[in-house]
N, CA, C and O atoms as a MOPAC input file, in Angstrom:
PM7 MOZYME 1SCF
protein

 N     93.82900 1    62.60800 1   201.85600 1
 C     94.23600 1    62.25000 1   200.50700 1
 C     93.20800 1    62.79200 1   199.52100 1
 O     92.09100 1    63.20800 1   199.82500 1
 N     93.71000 1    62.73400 1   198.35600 1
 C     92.65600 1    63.53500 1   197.63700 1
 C     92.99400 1    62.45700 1   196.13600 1
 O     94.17500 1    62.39600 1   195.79500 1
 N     92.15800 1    61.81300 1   195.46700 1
 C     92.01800 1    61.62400 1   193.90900 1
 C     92.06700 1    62.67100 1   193.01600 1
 O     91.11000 1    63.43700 1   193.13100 1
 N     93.09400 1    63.03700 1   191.92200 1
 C     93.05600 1    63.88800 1   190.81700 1
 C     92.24600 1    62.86800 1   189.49300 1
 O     92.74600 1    62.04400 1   188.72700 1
 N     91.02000 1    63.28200 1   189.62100 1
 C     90.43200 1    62.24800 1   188.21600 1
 C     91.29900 1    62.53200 1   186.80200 1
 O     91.86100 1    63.60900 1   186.60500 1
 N     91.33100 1    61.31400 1   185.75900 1
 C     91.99200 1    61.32100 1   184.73000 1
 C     91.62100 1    62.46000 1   184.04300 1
 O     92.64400 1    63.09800 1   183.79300 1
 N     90.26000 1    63.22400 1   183.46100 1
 C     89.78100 1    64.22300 1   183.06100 1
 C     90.17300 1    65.61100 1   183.36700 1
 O     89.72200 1    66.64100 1   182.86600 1
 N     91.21300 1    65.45600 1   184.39700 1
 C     91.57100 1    66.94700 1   184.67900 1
 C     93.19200 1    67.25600 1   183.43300 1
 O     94.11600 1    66.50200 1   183.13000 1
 N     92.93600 1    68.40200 1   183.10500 1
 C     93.69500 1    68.71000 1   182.38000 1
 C     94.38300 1    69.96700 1   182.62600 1
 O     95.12700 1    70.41300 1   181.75200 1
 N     94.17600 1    70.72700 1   183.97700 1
 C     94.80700 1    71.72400 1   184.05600 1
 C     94.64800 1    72.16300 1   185.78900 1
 O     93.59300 1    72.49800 1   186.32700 1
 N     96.10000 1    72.04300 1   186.50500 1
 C     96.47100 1    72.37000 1   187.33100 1
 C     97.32600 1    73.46700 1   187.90900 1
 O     98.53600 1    73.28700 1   188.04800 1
 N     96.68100 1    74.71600 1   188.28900 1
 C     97.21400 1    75.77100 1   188.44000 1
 C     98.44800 1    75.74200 1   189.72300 1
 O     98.53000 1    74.76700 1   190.47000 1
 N     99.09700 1    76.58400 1   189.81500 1
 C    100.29600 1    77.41900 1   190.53100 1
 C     99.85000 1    76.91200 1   191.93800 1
 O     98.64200 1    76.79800 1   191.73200 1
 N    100.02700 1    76.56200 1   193.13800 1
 C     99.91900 1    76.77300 1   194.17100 1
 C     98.78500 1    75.97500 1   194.71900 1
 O     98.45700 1    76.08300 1   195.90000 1
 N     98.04100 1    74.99300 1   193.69700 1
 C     97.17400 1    74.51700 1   194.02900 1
 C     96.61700 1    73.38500 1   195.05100 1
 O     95.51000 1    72.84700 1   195.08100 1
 N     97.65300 1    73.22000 1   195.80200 1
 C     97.80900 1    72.46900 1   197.16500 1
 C     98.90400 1    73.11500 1   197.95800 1
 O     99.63200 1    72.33500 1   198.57200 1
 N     99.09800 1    74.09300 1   198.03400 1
 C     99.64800 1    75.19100 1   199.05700 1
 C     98.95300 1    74.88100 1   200.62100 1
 O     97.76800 1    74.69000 1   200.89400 1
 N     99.90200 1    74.90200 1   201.33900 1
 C     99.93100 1    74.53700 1   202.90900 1
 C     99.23000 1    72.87300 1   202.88100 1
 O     98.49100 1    72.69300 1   203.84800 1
 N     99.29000 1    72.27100 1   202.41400 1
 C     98.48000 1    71.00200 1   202.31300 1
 C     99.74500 1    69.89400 1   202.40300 1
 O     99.71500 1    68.98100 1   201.57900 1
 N    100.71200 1    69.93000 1   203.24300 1
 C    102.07200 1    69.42300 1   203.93200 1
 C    101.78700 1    67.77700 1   203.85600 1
 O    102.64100 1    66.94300 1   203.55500 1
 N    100.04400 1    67.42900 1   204.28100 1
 C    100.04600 1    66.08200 1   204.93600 1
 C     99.27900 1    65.89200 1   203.94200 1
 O     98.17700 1    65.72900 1   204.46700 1
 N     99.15600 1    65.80800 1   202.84100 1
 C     98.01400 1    65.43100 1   202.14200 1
 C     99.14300 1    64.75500 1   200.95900 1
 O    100.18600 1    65.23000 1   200.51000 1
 N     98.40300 1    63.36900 1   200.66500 1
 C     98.90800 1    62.44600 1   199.74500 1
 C     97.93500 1    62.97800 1   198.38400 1
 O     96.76800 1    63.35500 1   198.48600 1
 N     98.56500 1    62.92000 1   197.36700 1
 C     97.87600 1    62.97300 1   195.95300 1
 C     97.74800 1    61.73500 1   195.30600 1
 O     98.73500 1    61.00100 1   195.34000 1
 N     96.56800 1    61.28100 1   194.62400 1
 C     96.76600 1    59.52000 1   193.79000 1
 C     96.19300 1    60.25500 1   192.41300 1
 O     95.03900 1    60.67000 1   192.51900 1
 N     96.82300 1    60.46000 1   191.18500 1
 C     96.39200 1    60.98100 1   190.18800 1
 C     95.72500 1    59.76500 1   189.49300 1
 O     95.95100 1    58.60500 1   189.83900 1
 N     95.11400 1    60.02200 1   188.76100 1
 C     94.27300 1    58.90800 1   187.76700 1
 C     95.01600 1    59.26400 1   186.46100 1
 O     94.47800 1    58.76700 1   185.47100 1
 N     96.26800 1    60.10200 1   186.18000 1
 C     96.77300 1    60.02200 1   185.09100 1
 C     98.21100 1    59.00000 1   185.58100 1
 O     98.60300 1    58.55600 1   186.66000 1
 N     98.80400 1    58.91100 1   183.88000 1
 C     99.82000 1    57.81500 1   184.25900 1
 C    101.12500 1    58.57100 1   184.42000 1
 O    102.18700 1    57.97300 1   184.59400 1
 N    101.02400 1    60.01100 1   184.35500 1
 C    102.17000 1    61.18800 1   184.22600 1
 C    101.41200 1    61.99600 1   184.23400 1
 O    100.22900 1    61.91900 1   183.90300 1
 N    102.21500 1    63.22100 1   184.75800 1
 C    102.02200 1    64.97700 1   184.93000 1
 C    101.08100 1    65.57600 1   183.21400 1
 O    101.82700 1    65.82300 1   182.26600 1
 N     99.72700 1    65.72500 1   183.02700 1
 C     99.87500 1    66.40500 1   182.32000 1
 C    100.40600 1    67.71400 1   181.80600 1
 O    100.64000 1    68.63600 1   182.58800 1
 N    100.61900 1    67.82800 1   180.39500 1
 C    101.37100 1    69.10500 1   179.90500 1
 C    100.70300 1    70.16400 1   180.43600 1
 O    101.21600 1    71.26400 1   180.23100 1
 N     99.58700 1    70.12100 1   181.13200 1
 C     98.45800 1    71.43700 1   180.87800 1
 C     98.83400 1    71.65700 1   182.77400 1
 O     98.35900 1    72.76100 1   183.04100 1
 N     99.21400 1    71.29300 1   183.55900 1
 C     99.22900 1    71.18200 1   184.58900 1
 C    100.61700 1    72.24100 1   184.94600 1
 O    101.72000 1    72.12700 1   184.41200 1
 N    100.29000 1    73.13000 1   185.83700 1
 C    101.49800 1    74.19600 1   186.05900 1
 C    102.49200 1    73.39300 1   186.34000 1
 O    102.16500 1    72.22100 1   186.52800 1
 N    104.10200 1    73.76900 1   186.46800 1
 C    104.96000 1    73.15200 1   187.30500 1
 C    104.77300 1    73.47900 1   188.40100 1
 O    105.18300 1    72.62500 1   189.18700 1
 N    104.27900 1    74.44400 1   188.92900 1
 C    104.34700 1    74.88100 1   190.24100 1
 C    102.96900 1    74.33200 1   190.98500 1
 O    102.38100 1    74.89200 1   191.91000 1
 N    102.61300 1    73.09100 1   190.33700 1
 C    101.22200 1    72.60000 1   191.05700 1
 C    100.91200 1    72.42600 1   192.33500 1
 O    100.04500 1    72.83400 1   193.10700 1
 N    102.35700 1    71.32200 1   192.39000 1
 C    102.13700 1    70.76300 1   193.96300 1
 C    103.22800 1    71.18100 1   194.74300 1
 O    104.08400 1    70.44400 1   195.23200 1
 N    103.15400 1    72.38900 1   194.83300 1
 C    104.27700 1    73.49400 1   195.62900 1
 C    104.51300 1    73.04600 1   196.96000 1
 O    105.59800 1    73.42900 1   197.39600 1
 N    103.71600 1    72.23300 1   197.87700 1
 C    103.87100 1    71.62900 1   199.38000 1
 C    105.02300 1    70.28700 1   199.50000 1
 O    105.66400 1    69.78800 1   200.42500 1
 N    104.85000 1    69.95900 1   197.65500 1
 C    105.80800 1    68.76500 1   197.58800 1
 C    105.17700 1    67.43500 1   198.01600 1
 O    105.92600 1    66.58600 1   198.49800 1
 N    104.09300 1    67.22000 1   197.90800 1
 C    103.14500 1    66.02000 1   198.84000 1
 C    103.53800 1    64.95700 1   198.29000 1
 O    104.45300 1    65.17600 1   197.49600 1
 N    103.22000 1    63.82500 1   198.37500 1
 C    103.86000 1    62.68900 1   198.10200 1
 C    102.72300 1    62.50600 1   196.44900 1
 O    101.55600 1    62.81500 1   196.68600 1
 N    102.93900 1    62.14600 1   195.22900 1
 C    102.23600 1    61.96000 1   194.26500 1
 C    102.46700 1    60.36200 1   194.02600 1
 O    103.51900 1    59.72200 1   193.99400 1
 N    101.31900 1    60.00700 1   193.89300 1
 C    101.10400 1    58.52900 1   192.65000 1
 C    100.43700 1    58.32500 1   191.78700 1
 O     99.22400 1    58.38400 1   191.98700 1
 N    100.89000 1    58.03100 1   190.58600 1
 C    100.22700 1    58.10100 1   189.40000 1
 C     99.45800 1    56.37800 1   188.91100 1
 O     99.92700 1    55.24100 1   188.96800 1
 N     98.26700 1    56.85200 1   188.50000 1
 C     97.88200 1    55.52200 1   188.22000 1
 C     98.47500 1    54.28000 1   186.96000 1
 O     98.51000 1    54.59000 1   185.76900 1
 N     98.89500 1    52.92700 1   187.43900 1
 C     98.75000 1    52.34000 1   186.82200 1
 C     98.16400 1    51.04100 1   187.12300 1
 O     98.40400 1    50.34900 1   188.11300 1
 N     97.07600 1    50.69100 1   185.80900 1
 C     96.43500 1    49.50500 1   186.28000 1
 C     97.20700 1    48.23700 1   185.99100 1
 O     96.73200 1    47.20500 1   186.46500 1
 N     98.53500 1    48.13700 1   185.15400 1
 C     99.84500 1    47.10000 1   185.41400 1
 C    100.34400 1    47.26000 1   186.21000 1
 O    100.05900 1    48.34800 1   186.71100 1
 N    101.45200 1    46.41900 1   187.00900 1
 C    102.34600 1    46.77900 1   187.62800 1
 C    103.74800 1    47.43700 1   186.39300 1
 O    104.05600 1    47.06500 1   185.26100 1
 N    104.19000 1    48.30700 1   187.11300 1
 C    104.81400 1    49.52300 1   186.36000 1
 C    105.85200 1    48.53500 1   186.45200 1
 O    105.74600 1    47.68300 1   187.33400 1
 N    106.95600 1    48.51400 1   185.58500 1
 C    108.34800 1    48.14100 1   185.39600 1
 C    109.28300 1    49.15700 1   185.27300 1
 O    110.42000 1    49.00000 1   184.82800 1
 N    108.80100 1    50.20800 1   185.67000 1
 C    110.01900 1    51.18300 1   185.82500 1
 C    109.93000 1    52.19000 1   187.73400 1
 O    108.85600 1    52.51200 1   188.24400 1
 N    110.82700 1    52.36700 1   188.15600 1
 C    110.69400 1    53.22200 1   189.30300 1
 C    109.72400 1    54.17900 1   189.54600 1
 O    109.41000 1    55.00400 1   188.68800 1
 N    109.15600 1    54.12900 1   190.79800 1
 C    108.29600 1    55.42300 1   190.99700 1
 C    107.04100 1    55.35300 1   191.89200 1
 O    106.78400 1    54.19300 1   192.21500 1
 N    106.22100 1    56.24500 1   192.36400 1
 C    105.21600 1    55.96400 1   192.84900 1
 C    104.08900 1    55.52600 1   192.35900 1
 O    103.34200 1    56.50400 1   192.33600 1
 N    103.30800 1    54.21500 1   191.77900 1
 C    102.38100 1    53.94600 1   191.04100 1
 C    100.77200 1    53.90800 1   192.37100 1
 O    100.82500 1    54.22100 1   193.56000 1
 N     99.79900 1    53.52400 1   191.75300 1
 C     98.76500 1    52.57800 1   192.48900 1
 C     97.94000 1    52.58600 1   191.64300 1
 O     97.85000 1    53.41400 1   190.73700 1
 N     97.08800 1    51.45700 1   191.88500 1
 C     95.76300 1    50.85400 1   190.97000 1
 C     94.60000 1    50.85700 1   191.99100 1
 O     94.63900 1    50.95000 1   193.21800 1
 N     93.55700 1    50.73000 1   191.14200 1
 C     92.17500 1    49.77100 1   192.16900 1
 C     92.43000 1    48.89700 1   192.46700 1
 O     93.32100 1    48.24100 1   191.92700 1
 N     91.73600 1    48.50800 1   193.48000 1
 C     91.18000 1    47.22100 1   193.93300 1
 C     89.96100 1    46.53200 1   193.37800 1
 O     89.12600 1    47.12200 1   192.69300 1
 N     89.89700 1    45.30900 1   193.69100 1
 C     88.36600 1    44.82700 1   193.27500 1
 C     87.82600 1    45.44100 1   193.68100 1
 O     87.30800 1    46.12900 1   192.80100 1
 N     87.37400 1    45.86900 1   195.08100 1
 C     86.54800 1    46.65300 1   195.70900 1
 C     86.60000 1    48.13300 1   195.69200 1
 O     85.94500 1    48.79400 1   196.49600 1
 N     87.53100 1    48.78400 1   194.59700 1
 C     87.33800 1    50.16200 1   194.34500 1
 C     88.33700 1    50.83200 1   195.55000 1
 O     88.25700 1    52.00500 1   195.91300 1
 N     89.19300 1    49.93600 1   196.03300 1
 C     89.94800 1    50.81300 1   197.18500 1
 C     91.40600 1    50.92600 1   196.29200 1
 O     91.72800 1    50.33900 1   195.25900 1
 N     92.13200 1    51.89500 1   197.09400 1
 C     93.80500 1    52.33200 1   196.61200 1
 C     94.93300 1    51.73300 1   196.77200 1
 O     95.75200 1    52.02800 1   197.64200 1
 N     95.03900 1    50.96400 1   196.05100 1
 C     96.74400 1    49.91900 1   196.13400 1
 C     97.72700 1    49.93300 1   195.79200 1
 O     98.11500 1    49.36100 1   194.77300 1
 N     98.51500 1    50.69600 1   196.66700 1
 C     99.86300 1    51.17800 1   196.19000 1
 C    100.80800 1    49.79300 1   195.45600 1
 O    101.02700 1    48.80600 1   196.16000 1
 N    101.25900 1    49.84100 1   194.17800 1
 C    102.44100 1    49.11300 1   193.82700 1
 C    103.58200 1    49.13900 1   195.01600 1
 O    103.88900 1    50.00100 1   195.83900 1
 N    103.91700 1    48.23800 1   194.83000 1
 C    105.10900 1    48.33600 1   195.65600 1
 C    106.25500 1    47.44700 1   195.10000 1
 O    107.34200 1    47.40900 1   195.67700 1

């Protein structure tokens, strides 16, 4: 798995190419604009952070007290 920190603002073409098994947890709450469409070309599973529970569909997760990854569900 890999963390995309909130500070990233630009995700090129192909940039997880062959990376089939690898989960993404973004620290944004949506795709930034600056981010290619063709980012996550392997199709990996994405979750975007929210520190509410989201009221709309989708893959979310937050911290934990202890700084670990908690998928909404």
């Amino acid at each position: 798995s890999v963390i995309i920190g909130n500070g990233v603002t630009s995700v090129g073409n192909w940039a997880f190419d062959y990376c089939s098994s690898l989960t993404i947890y973004c620290e944004a709450e949506s795709q930034p604009s600056g981010w290619s469409s063709g980012w996550n070309y392997s199709d990996c599973p994405v979750y975007w952070y929210s520190e509410n529970e989201p009221s709309t569909d989708g893959n979310y997760w937050h911290y934990g007290t202890s700084g670990e990854i908690i998928i909404w569900e």
